[in-house]
C-alpha positions as CSV (number, residue, x, y, z in Angstrom):
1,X,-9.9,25.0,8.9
2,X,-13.5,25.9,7.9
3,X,-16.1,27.3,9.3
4,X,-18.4,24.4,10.1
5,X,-14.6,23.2,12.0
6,X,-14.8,25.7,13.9
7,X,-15.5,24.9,17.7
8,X,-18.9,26.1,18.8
9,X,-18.6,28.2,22.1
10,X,-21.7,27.9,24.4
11,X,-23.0,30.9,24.7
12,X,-23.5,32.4,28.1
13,X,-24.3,36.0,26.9
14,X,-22.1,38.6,28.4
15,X,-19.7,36.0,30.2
16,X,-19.1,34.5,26.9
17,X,-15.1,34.5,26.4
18,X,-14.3,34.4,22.7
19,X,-10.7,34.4,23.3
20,X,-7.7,36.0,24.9
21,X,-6.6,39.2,23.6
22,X,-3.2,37.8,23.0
23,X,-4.4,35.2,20.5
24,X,-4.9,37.6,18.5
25,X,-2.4,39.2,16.1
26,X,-2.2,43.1,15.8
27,X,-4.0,43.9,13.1
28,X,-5.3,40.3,13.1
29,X,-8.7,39.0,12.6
30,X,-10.6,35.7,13.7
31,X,-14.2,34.2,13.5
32,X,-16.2,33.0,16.2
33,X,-19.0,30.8,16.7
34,X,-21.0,31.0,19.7
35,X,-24.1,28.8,20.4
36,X,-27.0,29.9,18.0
37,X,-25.9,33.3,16.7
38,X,-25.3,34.7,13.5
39,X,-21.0,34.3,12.4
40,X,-19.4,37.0,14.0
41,X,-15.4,37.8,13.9
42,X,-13.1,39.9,15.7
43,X,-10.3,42.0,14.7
44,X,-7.7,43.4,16.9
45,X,-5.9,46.6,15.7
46,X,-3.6,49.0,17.8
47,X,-4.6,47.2,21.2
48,X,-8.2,47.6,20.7
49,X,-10.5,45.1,19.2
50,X,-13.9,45.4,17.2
51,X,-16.6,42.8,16.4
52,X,-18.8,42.6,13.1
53,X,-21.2,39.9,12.0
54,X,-20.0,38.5,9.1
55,X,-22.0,39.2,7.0
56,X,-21.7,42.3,3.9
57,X,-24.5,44.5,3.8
58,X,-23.8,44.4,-0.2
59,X,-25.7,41.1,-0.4
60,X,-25.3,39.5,2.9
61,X,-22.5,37.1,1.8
62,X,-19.7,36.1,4.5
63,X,-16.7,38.2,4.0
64,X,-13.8,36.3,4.5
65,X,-12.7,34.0,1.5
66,X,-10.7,31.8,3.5
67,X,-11.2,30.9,7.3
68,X,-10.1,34.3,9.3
69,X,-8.5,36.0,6.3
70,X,-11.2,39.4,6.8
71,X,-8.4,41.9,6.0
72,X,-6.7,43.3,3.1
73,X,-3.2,42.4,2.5
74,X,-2.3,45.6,4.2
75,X,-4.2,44.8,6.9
76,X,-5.8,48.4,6.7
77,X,-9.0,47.5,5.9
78,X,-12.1,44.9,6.3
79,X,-12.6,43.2,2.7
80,X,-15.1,41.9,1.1
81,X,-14.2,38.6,-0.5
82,X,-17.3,38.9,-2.6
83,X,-16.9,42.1,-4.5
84,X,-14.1,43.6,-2.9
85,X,-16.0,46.3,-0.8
86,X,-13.6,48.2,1.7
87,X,-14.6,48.7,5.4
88,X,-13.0,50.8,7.5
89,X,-11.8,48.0,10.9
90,X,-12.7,51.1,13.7
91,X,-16.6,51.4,12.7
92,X,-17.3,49.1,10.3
93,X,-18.5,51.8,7.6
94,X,-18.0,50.9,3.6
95,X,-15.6,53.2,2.2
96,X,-15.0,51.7,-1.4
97,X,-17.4,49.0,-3.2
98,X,-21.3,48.6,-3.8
99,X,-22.4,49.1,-0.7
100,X,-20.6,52.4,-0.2
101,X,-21.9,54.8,2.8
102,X,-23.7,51.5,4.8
103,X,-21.8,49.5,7.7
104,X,-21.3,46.0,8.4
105,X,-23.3,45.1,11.9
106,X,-21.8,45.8,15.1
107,X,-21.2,43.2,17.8
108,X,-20.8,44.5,21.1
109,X,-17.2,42.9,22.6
110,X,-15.1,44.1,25.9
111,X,-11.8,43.2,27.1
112,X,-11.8,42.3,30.6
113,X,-9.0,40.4,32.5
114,X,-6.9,40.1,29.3
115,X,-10.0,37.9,27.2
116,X,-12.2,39.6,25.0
117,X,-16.0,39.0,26.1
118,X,-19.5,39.6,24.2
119,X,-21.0,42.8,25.8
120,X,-24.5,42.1,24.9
């Protein structure tokens, strides 16, 4: 599936349900589209989940270089499909790549009754 198949959520700002937490592998990863905002994905790692845009900060390229594939093989890290740049899943920060020392942009999620939810 690619990105323009993936279903558009509407967005109804902090009710928005993105999915439920068990839809998610652990570490897993997925991309979401809701209503006019920028690609975002979510990944899930040791119960607790983390959203980025997806976009690097390198050159502002998407990440992924197939549909929801945003980690390594290892599943350790946030690549870059672009260059290869490392980010660390719990912050976002670039630990290994050309963008070294700057962070791919937070998205604000929760969990709340077993779905994960925009918080902003």
């Amino acid at each position: 599936m690619s990105y323009e198949d993936t279903p558009i959520t509407e967005d109804k700002g902090t009710d928005t349900v993105l999915c439920t937490l068990d839809e998610l592998e652990d570490p897993g990863s997925r991309e979401f589209r809701v209503g006019r905002r920028e690609r975002m994905f979510v990944v899930k790692k040791e119960g607790e989940v983390f959203a980025y845009m997806n976009l690097c900060p390198h050159q502002g390229t998407v990440l992924d270089w197939k549909p929801n594939t945003f980690l390594t093989t290892e599943l350790d890290y946030i690549m870059c499909a672009t260059h290869g740049a490392l980010f660390e899943i719990e912050d976002g920060k670039c630990v290994w790549g050309p963008c070294l020392g700057r962070a791919l942009a937070p998205i604000k999620v929760r969990v709340e009754d077993g779905n994960i939810l925009l918080d902003e």
